[in-house]
C-alpha positions in Angstrom: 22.6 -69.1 62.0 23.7 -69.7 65.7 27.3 -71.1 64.2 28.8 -71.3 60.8 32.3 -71.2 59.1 34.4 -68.0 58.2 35.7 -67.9 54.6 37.8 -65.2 53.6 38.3 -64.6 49.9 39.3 -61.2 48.8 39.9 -61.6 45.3 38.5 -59.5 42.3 38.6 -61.8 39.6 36.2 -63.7 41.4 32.2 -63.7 41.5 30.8 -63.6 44.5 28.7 -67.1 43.5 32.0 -68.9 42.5 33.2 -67.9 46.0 30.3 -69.6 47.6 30.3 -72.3 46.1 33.7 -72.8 46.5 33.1 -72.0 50.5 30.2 -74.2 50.2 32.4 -77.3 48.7 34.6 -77.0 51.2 32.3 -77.0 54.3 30.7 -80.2 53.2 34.0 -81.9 52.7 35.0 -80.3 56.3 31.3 -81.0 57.9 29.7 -83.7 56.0 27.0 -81.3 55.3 25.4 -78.8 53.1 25.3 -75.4 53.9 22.1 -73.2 53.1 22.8 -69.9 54.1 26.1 -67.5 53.1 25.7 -64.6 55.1 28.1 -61.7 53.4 29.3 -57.9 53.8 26.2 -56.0 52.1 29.1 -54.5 50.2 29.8 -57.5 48.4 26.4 -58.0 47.1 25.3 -55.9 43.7 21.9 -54.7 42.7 21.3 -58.4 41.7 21.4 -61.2 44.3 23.7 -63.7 42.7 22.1 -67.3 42.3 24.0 -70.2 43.9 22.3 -74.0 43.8 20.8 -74.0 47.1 22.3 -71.6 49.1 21.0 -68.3 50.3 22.9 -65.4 50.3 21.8 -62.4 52.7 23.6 -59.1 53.8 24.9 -58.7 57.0 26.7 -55.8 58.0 29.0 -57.1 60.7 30.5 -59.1 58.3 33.7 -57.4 57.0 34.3 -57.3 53.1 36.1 -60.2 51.9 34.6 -62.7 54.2 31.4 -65.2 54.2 30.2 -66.6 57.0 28.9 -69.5 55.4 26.6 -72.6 57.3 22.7 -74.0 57.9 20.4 -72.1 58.4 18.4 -72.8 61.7 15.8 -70.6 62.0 13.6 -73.1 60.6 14.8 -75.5 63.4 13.7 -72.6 66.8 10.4 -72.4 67.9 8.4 -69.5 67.6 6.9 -68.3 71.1 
């Protein structure tokens, strides 16, 4: 993901998929799009990878705790050499 939108949500109470979806809800209102790809603090993640609709959810270290960097996913769009 070459460009996204930061969310920051720091709050316990919250799961990690009602955060995303909640990030995602607002990038579509903000963007007119869906976003595919939530990219999070490896932290934030448990043993289990938490299931959202369509949206994948990797680790990324750079990413500090409390924040998504949440977007589409355009891998699938570069060509390969």
């Amino acid at each position: 993901m070459q460009a996204g939108m930061m969310w920051f949500d720091n709050s316990k109470d919250t799961s990690l998929a009602s955060k995303v979806k909640t990030a995602a809800a607002y990038y579509h209102k903000k963007y007119g799009k869906s976003p595919d790809l939530c990219m999070v603090n490896p932290e934030m993640l448990s043993e289990k990878t938490p299931k959202t609709d369509k949206i994948v959810i990797r680790p990324y270290s750079p990413i500090l705790p409390g924040h998504l960097w949440i977007g589409i996913d355009d891998s699938r769009f570069r060509k390969k050499i």
